[in-house]
TIBA-279162 format. One record per residue (C-alpha): x, y, z. Coordinates in pm, 1 decimal, padded with zeros to 6 digits. Layout:
<nodes>
xx=X, yy=Y, zz=Z
...
</nodes>
This chain:
<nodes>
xx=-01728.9, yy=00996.9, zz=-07384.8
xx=-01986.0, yy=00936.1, zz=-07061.7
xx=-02168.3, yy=01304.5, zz=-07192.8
xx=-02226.8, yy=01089.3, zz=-07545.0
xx=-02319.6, yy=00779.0, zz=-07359.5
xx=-02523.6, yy=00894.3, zz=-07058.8
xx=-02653.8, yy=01234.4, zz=-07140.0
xx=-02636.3, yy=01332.4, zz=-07516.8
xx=-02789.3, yy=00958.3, zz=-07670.4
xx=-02467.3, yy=00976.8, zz=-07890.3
xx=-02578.3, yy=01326.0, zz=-08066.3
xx=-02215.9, yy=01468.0, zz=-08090.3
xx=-02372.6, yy=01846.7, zz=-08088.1
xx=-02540.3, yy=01762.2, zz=-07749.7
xx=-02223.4, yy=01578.9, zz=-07605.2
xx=-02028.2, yy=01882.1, zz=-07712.6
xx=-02234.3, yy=02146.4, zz=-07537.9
xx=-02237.7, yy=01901.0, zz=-07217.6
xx=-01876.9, yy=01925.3, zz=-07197.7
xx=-01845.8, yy=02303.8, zz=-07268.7
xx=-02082.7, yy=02357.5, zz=-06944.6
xx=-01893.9, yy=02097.1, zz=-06781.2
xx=-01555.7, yy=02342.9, zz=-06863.2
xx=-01777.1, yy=02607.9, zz=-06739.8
xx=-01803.4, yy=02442.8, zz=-06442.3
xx=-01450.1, yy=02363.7, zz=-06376.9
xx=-01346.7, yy=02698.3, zz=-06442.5
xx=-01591.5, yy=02836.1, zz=-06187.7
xx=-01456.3, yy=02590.7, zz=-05901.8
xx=-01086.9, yy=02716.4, zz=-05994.6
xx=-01156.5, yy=03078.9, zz=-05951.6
xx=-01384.0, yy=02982.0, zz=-05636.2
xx=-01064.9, yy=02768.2, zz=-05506.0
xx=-00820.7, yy=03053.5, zz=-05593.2
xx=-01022.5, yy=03297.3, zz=-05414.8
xx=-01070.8, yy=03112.7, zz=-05092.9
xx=-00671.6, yy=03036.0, zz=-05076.5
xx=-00608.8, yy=03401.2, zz=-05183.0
xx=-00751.9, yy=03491.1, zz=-04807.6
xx=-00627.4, yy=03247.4, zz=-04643.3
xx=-00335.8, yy=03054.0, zz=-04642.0
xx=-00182.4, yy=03241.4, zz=-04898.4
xx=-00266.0, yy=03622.9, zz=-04763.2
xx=-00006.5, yy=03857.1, zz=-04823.1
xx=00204.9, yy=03627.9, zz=-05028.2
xx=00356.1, yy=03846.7, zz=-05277.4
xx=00229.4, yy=03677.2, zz=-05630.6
xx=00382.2, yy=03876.9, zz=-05841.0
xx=00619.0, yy=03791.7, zz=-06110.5
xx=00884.2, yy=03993.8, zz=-06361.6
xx=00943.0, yy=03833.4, zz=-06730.9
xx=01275.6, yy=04002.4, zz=-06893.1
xx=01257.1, yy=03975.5, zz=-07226.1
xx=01541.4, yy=03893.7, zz=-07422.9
xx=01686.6, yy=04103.4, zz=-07715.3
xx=01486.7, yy=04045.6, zz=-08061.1
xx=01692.7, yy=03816.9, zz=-08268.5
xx=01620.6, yy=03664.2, zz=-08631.1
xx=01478.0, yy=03360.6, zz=-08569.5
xx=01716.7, yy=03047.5, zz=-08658.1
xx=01534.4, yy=02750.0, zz=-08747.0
xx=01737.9, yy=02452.4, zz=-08679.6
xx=01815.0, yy=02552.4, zz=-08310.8
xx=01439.6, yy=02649.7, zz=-08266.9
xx=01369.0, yy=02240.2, zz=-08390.4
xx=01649.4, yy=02107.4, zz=-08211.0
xx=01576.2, yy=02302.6, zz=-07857.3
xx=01197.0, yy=02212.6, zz=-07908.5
xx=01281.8, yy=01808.5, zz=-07963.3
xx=01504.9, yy=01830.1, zz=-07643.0
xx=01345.4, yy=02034.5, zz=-07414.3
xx=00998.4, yy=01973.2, zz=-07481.2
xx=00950.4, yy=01720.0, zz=-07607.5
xx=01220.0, yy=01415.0, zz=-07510.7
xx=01244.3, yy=01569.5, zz=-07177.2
xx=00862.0, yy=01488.1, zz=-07116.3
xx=00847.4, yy=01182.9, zz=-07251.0
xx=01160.6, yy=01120.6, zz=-07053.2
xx=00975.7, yy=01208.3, zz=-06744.5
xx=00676.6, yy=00994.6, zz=-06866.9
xx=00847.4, yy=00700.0, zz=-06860.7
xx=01017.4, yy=00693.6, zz=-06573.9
xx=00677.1, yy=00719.3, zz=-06419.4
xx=00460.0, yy=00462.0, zz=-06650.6
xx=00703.3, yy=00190.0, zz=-06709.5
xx=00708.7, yy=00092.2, zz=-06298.5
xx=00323.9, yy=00206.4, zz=-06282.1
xx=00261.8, yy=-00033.6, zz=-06594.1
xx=00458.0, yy=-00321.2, zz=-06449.2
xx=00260.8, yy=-00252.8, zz=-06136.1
xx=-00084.2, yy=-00291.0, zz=-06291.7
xx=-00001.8, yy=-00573.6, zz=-06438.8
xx=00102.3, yy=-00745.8, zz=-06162.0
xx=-00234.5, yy=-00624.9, zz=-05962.4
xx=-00422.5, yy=-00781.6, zz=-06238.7
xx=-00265.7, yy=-01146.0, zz=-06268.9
xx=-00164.3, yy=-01181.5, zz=-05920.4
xx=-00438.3, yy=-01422.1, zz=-05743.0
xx=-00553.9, yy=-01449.9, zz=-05437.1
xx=-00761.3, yy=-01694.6, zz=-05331.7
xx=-01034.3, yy=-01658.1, zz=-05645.6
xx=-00965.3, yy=-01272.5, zz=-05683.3
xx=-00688.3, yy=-01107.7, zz=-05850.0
xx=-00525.9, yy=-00787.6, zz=-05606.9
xx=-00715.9, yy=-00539.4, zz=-05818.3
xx=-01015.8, yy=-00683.2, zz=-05758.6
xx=-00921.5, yy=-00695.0, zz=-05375.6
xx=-00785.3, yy=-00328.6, zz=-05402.2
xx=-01126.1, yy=-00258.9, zz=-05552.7
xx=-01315.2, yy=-00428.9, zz=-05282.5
xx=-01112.8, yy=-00239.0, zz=-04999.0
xx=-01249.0, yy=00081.3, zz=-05205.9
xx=-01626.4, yy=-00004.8, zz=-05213.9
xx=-01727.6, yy=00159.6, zz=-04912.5
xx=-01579.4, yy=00505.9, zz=-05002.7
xx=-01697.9, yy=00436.2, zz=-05367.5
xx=-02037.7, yy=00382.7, zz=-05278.6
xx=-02045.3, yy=00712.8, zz=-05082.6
xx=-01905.9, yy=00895.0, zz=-05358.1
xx=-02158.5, yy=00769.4, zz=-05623.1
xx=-01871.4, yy=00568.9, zz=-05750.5
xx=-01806.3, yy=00221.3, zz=-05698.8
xx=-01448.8, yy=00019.6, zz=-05592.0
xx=-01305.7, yy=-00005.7, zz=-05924.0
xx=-01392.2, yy=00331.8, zz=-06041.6
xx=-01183.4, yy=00491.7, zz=-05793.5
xx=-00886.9, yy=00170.4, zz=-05792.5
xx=-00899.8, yy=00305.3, zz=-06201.7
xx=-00843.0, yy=00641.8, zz=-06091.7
xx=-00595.6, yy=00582.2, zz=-05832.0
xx=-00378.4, yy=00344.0, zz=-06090.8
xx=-00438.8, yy=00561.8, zz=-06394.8
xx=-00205.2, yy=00840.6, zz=-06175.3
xx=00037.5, yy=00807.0, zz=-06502.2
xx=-00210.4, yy=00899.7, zz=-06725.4
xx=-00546.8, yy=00988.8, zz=-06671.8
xx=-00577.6, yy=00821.9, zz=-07070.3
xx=-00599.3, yy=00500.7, zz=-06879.0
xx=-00830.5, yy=00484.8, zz=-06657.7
xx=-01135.5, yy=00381.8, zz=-06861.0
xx=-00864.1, yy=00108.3, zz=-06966.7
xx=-00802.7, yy=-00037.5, zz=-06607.0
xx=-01174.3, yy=-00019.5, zz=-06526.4
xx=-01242.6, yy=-00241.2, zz=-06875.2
xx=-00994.4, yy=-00458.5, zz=-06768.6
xx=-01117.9, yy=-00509.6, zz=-06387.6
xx=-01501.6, yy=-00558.9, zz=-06516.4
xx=-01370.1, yy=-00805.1, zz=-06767.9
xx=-01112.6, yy=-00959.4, zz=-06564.6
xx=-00850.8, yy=-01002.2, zz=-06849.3
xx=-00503.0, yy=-01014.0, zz=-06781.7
xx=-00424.6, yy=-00670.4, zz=-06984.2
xx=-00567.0, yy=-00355.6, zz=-07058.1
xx=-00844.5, yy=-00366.2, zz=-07264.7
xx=-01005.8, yy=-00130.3, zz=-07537.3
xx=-01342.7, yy=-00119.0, zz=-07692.0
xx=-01498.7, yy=-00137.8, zz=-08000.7
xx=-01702.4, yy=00167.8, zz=-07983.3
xx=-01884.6, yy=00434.4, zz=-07760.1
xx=-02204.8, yy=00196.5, zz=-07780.0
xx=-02035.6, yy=-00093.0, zz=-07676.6
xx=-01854.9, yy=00076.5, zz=-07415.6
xx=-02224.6, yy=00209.8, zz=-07235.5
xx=-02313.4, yy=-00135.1, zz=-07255.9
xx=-02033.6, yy=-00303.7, zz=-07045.2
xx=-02041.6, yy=00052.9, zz=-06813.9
xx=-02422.1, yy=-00018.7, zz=-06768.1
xx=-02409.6, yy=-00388.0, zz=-06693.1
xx=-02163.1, yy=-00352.8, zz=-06435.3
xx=-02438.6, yy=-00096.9, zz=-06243.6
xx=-02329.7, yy=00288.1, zz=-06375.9
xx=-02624.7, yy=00479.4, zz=-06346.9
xx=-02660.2, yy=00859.6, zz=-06465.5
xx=-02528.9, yy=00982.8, zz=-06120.8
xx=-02234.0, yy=00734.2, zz=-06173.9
xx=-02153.0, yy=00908.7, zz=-06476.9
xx=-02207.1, yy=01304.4, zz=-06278.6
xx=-01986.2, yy=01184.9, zz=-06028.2
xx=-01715.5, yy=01013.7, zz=-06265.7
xx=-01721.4, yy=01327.6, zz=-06481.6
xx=-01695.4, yy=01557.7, zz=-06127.6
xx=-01394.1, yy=01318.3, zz=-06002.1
xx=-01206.2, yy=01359.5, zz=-06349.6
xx=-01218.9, yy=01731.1, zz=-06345.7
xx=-01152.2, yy=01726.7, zz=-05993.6
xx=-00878.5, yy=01473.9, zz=-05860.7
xx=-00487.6, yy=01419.7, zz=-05824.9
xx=-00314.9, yy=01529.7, zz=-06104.9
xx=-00114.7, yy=01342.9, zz=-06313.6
xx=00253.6, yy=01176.4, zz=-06222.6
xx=00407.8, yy=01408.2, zz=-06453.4
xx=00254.2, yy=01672.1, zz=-06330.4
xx=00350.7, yy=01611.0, zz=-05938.5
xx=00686.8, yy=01518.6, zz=-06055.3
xx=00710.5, yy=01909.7, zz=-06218.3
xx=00552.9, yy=02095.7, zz=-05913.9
xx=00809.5, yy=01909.7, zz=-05747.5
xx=01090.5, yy=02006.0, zz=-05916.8
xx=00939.5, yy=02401.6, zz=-05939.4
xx=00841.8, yy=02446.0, zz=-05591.0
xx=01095.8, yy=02208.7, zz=-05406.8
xx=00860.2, yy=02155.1, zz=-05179.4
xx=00716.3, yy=01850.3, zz=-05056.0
xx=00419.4, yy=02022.4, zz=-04872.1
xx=00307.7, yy=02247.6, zz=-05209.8
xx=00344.3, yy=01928.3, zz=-05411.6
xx=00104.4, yy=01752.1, zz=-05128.9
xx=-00113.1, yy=02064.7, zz=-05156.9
xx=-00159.6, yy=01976.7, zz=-05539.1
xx=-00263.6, yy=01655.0, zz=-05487.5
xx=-00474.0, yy=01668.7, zz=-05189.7
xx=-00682.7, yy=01950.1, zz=-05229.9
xx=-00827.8, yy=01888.4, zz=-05577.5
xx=-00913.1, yy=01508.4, zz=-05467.9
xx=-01070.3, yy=01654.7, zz=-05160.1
xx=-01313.8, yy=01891.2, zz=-05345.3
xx=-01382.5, yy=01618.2, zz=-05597.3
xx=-01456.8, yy=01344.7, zz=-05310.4
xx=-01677.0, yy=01611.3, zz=-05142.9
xx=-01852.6, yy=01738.8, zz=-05439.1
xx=-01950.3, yy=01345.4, zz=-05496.1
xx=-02087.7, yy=01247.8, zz=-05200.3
xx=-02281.9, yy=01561.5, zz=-05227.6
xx=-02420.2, yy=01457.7, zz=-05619.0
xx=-02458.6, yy=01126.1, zz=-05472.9
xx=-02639.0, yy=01245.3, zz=-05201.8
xx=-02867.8, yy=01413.4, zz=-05408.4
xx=-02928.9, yy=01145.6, zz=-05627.1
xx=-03056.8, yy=00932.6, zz=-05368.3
xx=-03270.7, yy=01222.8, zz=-05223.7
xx=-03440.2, yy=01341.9, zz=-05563.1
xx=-03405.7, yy=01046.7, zz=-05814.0
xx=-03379.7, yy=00743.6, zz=-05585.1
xx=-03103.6, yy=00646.1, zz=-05786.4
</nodes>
């Protein structure tokens, strides 16, 4: 979506070979990640890991259904609400909550402008990230609904109208560089934590998943911002 808007002038060809290198990309700071923690903290772990296979059995149909339904895919959405019903409730709350003449996102987004600013972002970019932990789907969402100030989240009409309202409320090209950076490179999802949890019992691994990819995206936007400033005066 910001590659059509801000980079590609809606050509879907160009947007989709601005995402591709922007996969490139991510792939290159994974391996780059891996390798750094491969000689460090976790040198001389033993990473290895033995699969036994079962016997080969015709395949039977209506247990392969039934197991899929419940262990993929009820259990999931199982997990997914228990974490977007109270983070729902929550944003809504944020949003028609007043104080004063501001609602508490817009004061949670105001308490975020400084580190925003640094990162290329702005306030409600990163309150949007920070409440879309659910589902990354939402953030675009929350941020429509904090520039808008309705009392739900909102949806647009189209990509076009969507750079519009991004644009009037001050996204630049850099913005949309660093928003892009921070998506491939933040906390992941509730779900997801909630899993590593679960795998790794362990509360410092499942810290380690959501720390470190937030810290390389905050540092590798302050850095694009930086260079912004320096090169385009933007």
């Amino acid at each position: 979506m910001l590659a059509s808007i801000f980079f590609a002038g809606g050509n879907p060809f160009l947007a989709g070979i601005f995402v591709i290198l922007v996969l490139l990309l991510s792939v290159a700071i994974t391996l780059f990640v891996s390798s750094i923690l491969g000689t460090t903290v976790l040198k001389g772990v033993d990473s290895s890991f033995t699969l036994e296979l079962p016997p080969y059995r015709k395949p039977q149909f209506a247990k392969v259904i039934i197991r899929s339904i419940m262990d993929r895919t009820i259990f999931v959405l199982g997990r997914a609400i228990c974490v977007s019903v109270p983070a729902g409730a929550l944003i809504w709350l944020l949003q028609n909550i007043m104080v004063g003449d501001m609602t508490l996102l817009g004061l949670f987004s105001y308490w975020l402008e400084p580190l925003g600013s640094v990162m290329g972002l702005s306030g409600a970019i990163l309150a949007a990230f920070i409440l879309g932990i659910p589902a990354n789907e939402i953030v675009i969402p929350i941020l429509l609904m904090c520039y808008s100030q309705s009392g739900m989240l909102v949806e647009t009409s189209g990509i076009v109208e969507l750079g519009e309202i991004l644009r009037s409320n001050g996204w630049t090209m850099v913005t949309a560089i660093c928003a892009i950076l921070f998506s491939l490179n933040h906390f992941p999802c509730a779900t997801t934590l909630w899993t590593v949890a679960k795998e790794t019992k362990s509360l410092k691994w499942t810290a380690v998943s959501f720390l470190l990819p937030t810290m390389i995206g905050v540092i590798l936007c302050v850095f694009v911002n930086f260079l912004g400033k320096v090169l385009l005066g933007m």
